[in-house]
N, C-alpha and C positions, 0 to 999 in steps of 0.2 A: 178605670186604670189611671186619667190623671187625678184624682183625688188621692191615691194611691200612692204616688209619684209626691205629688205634693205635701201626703202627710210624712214621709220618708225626709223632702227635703227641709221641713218645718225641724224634724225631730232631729237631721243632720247637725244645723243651725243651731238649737238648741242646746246642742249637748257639745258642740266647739264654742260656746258661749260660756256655759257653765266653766270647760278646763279652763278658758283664756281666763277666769275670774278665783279658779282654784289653782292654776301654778302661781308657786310662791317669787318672787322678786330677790334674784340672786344679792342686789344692794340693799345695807340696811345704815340708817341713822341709829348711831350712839350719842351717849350724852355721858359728859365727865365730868368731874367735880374735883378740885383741890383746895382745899380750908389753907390758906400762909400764914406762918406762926414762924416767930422765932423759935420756939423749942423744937420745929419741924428742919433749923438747918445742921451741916453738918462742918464745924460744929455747933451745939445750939447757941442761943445766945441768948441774953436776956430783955431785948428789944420791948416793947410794948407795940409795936405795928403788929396790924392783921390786915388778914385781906380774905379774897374768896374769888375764884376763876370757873367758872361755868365753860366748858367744851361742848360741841358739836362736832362729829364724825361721823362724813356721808364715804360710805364702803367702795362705792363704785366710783365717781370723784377724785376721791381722797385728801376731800377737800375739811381740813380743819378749821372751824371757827367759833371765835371764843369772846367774850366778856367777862369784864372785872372790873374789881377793886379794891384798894385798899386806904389805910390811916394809921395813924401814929407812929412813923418812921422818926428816925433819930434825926432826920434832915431830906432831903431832895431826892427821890430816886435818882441813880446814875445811869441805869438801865434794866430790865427786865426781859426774861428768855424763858425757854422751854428746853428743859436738859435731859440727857439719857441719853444712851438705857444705863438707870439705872435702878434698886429697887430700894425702898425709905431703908435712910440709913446712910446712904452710899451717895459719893456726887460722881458726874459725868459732866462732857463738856458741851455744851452749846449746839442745841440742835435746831432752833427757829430764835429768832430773834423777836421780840415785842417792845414795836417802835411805833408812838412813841410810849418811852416810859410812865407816862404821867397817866395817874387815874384822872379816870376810869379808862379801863384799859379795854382796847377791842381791837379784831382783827382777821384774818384768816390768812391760811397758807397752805399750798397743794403738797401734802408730804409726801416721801418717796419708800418706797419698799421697806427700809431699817427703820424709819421715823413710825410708819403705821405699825411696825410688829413692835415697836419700842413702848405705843400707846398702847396698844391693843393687850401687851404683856402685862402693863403694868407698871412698863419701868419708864416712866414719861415724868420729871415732874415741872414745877413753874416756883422761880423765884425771881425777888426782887431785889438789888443792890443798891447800895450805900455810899457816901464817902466814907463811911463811920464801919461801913460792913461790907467792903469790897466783895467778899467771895459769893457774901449775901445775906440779906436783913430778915427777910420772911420766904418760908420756903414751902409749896405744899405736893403731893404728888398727887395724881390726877388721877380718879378710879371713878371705875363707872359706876 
């Protein structure tokens, strides 16, 4: 009888071990990408600057963080942001701010409800301004 007992609570264990390792983890890490190109702003421009912003986005958090960089700007960055929603093509106003401006660019930021569905969409993107290109020099939108 306790052999019995005991193969029962071996196979118990067991098999609450196996689910604890097959339910899946409601958070997930994404990863984003947006290439900054003058011909990526709106409108384009003919800049020579590029750049490139790598994202991370952990689901459960909500916690955004990102790296980058770029070159060949017409002069000084004046500042760099993250915009939306909106979708290429189209600008939007200022949804995180990327401070400081100067490459290489890094950071993180806890976004809220509009920010994560803005990325999640699609409609997220990242550019960089200018004295020379106020509205903005290199522009790229962020897809996973």
């Amino acid at each position: 009888m306790t052999s019995t007992i005991l193969r029962c609570s071996v196979a118990t264990l067991a098999f609450a071990g196996a689910l604890a390792f097959a339910s899946p983890s409601m958070a997930a890490t994404m990863t984003f990408k947006a290439n900054l190109s003058g011909k990526t702003e709106v409108p384009p421009n003919a800049t020579a600057g590029k750049g490139e912003v790598t994202a991370t986005y952990d689901s459960d958090s909500k916690k955004l963080t990102w790296k980058g960089d770029y070159s060949g700007l017409t002069g000084p960055a004046t500042a760099a942001h993250f915009h939306g929603p909106a979708p290429t093509g189209k600008n939007a106003g200022v949804m995180i701010p990327i401070a400081p401006a100067t490459s290489p660019l890094e950071g993180s930021a806890t976004l809220n409800d509009a920010q994560a569905k803005a990325l999640m969409d699609g409609d997220m993107y990242v550019n960089v301004h200018t004295a020379a290109n106020k509205g903005g020099e290199i522009r790229g939108q962020l897809t996973k």
